[in-house]
C-alpha positions in Angstrom: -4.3 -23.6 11.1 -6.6 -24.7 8.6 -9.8 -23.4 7.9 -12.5 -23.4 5.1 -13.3 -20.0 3.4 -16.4 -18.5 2.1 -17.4 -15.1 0.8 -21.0 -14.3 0.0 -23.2 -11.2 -0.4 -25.2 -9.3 -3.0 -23.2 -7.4 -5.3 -25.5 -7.4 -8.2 -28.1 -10.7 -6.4 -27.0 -12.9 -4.2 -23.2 -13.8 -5.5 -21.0 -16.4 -3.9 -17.4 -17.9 -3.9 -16.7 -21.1 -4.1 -19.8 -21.4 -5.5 -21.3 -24.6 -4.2 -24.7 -26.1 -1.6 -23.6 -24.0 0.8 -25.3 -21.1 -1.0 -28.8 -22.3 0.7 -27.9 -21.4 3.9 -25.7 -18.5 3.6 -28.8 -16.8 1.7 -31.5 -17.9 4.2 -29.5 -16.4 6.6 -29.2 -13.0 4.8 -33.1 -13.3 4.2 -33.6 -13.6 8.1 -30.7 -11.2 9.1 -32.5 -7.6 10.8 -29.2 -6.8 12.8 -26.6 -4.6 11.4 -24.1 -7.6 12.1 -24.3 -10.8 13.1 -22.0 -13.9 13.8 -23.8 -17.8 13.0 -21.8 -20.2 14.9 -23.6 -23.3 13.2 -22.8 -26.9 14.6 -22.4 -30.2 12.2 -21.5 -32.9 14.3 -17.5 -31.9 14.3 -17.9 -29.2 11.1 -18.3 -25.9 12.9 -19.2 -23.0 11.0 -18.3 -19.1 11.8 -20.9 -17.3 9.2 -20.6 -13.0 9.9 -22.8 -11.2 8.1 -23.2 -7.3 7.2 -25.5 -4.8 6.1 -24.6 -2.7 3.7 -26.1 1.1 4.9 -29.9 1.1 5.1 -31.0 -1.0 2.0 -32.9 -3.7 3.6 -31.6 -6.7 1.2 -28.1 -5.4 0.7 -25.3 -7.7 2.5 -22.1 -9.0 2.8 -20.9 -11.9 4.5 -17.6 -14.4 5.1 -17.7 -17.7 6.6 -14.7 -19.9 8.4 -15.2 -23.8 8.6 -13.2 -25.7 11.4 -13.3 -29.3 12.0 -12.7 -30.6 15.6 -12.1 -27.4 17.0 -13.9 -24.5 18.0 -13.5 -20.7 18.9 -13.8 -20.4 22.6 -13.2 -16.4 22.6 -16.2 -15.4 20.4 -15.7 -11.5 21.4 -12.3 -11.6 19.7 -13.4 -13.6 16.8 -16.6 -11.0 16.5 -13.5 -8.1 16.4 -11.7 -10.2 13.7 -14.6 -10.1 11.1 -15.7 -6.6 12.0 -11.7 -5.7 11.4 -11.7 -7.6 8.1 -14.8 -5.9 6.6 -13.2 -2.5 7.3 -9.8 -3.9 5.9 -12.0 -4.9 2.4 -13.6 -1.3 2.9 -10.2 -0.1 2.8 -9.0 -1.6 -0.2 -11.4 -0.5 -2.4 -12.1 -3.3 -4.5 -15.4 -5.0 -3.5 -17.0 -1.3 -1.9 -17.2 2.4 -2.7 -18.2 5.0 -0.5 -19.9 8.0 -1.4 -21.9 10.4 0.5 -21.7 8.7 3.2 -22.8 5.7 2.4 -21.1 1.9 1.2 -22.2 0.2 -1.9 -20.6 -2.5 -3.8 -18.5 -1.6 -6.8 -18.3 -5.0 -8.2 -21.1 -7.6 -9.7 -19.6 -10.6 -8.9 -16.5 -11.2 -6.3 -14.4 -13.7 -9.1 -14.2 -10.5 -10.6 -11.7 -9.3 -8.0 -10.0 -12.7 -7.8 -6.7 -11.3 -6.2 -8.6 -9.3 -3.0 -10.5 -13.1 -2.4 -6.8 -14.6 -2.3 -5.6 -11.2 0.2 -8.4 -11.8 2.6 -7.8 -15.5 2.9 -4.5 -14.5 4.0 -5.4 -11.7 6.6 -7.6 -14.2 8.2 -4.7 -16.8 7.8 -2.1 -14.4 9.1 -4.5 -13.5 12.2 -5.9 -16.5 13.0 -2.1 -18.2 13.6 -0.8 -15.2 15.4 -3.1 -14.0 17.1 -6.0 -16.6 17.9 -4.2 -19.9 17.3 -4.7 -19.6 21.4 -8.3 -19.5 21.5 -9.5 -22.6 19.5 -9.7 -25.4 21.6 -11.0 -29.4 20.4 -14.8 -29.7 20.3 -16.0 -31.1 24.0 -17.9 -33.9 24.3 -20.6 -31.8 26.3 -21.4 -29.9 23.4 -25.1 -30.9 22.6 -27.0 -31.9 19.6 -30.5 -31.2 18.0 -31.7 -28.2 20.3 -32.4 -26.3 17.2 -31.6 -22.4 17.7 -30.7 -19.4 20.2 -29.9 -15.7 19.6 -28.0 -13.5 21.9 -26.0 -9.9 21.9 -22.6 -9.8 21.5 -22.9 -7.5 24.6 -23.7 -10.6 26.8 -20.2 -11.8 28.5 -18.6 -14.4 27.2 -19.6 -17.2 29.1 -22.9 -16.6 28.8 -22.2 -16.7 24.7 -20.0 -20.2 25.3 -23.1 -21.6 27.2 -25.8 -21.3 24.3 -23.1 -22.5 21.4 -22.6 -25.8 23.9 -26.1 -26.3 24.2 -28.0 -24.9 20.7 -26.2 -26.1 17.4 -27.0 -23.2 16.3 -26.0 -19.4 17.7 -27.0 -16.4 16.4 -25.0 -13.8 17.7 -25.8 -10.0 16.6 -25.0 -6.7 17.4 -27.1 -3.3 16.5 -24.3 -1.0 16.4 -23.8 1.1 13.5 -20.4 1.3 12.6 -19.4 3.6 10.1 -16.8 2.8 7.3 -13.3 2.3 8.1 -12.1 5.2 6.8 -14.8 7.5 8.3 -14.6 6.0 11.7 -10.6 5.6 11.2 -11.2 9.8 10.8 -13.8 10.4 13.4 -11.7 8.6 16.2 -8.4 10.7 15.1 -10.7 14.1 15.5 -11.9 13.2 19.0 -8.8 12.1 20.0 -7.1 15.0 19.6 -9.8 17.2 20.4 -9.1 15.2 24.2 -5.7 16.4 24.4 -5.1 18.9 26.9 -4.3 22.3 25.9 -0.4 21.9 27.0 -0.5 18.9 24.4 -1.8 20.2 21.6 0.5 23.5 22.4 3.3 20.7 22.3 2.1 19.1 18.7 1.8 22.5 17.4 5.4 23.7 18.3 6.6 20.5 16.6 5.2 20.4 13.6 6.1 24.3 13.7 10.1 23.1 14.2 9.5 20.5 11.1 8.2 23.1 9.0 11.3 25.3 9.6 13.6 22.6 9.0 12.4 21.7 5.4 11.8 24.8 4.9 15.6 25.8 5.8 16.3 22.3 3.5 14.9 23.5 0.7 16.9 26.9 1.0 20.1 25.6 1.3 19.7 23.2 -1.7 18.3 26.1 -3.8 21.0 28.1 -2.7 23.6 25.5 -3.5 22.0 25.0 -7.1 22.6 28.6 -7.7 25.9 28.6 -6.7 26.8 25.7 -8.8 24.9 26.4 -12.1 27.3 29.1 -13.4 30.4 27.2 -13.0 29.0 24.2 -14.5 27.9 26.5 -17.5 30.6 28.4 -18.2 32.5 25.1 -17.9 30.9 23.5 -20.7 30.7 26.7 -22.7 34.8 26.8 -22.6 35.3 23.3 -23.2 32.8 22.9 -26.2 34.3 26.0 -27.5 37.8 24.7 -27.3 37.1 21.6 -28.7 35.2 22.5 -31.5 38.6 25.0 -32.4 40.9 21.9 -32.0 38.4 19.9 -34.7 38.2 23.1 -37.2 42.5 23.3 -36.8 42.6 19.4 -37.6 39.9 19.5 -40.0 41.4 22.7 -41.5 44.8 20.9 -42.0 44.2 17.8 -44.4 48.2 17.2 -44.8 48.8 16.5 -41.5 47.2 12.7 -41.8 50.0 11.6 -39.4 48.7 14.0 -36.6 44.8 13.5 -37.6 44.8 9.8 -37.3 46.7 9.9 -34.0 44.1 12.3 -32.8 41.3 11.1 -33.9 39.9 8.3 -31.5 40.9 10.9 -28.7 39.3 13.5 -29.6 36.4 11.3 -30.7 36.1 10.4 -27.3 36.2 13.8 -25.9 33.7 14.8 -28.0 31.2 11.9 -26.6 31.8 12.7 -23.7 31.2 16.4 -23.7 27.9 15.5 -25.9 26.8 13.7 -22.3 26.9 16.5 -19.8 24.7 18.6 -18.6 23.7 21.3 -15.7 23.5 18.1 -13.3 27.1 17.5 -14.4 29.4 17.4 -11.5 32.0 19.8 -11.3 34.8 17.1 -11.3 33.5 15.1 -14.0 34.0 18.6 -15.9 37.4 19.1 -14.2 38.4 15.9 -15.2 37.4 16.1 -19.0 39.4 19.6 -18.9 42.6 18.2 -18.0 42.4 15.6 -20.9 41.6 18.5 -23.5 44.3 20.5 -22.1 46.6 16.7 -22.8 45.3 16.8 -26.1 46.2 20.9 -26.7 49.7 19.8 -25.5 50.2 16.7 -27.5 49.3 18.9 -30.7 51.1 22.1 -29.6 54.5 19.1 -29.4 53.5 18.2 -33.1 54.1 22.0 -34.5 50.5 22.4 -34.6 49.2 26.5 -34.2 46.6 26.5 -31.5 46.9 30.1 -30.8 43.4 31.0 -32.0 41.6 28.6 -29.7 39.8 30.3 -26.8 41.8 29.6 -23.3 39.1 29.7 -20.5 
């Protein structure tokens, strides 16, 4: 579905993006606005434009708005399209990048929305996303008993739809407001959790408890065994690498020791190079078959040497 896209408000003064004419009357209608929100549905011949606006907290000139621009088709479920802008203003609130909340209250946290040029592209896309999956269903071509030049109407969202329908047919343009207070996503998203479970019955909540009770024992009984395991496995890891290092530094002294035997050295030496490497590598979180394995090639090498006349009587057997 395509659509137009504006965001508008007053960061640091009025700020807007795409910056262009339409500026004059997104900002009148901020200068007008008393309501806590309000949806414009403004009429230009088949241009029709979806302008929701919101007050930030109790400043009287603080707002922030978004607007959608269809040509040749309309929204004929306003209610739901009210609930899509109220649900994208807490999605922004979420996010973090436009608004801060402290102590209760929203504020910007930005002077200018280009400076956030990545959320702009994000809630083009949410509205995107919704619009084609969800309300794709409730546009429908722009009648030809929609009227023309009756000036303006306003009306509560808590009229029924119809009723809404009726005055966007025959005013070409429809303010549409609500005097709700709505709190910030995250604080209602909290508040509606609390009373929620605070509606469950006493069996319920019984039932939640003893769950979370089982979870609790199971990681707990996790962590145990693992810890357990760890200590099990530590020492024979250790002493592992203690034995091995200490009978592979006494094969290097033997060699090392034993100059003449150049024959035996230089068929040794890339081996035992290799050993060494690889001892140099391991650690505690060594498994204890990568140590295994490294054992049996020292014990190769011990033999190999021991066929070659070589004394290794003095290195430590583990």
């Amino acid at each position: 579905m395509n659509f137009g896209f504006y965001i508008f408000g007053t960061p640091n003064g009025y700020d807007q993006y795409p910056a262009d004419n339409k500026s004059d009357t997104f900002y009148e209608l901020i200068k007008n606005n008393s309501y806590e929100s309000q949806l414009t549905v403004q009429r230009s011949r088949q241009i029709v434009y979806y302008i929701y606006i919101r007050r930030i907290q109790e400043k009287p000139n603080n707002f922030f708005g978004l607007c959608l621009i269809f040509n040749g088709v309309y929204c004929h479920n306003i209610k739901k399209l009210f609930e899509l802008f109220g649900r994208a203003y807490f999605d922004i609130q979420s996010e973090g990048y436009f608004f801060k909340f402290d102590k209760g209250k929203t504020n910007y946290s930005v002077n200018k929305f280009t400076d956030r040029s990545h959320e702009i592209e994000r809630i083009k896309s949410f509205f995107k996303s919704n619009l084609e999956n969800n309300l794709i269903q409730d546009f429908d071509d722009i009648p030809s008993r929609f009227k023309f030049g009756n000036g303006e109407r306003k009306i509560s969202i808590n009229k029924n739809n119809n009723d809404i329908l009726s005055n966007i047919a025959e005013y070409e343009t429809v303010h549409i407001w609500s005097k709700e207070k709505i709190l910030s996503g995250v604080h209602t998203g909290k508040h509606n959790l609390q009373q929620r479970f605070s509606n469950l019955s006493i069996k319920k909540k019984l039932s939640i408890f003893v769950v979370l009770v089982l979870v609790l024992l199971y990681i707990s009984w996790n962590i145990y065994e693992r810890r357990q395991m760890t200590l099990t496995i530590d020492p024979l890891v250790t002493n592992g690498l203690i034995a091995l290092k200490e009978k592979v530094n006494c094969i290097n002294k033997i060699l090392e020791n034993k100059p003449e035997d150049i024959e035996i050295k230089e068929s040794t030496d890339f081996k035992l190079t290799g050993i060494k490497l690889r001892l140099s590598s391991m650690g505690l979180s060594t498994p204890i078959k990568d140590i295994t394995d490294l054992e049996s090639d020292v014990s190769d090498l011990e033999k190999f040497l021991q066929g070659k006349g070589l004394n290794l009587d003095n290195c430590i057997e583990k």
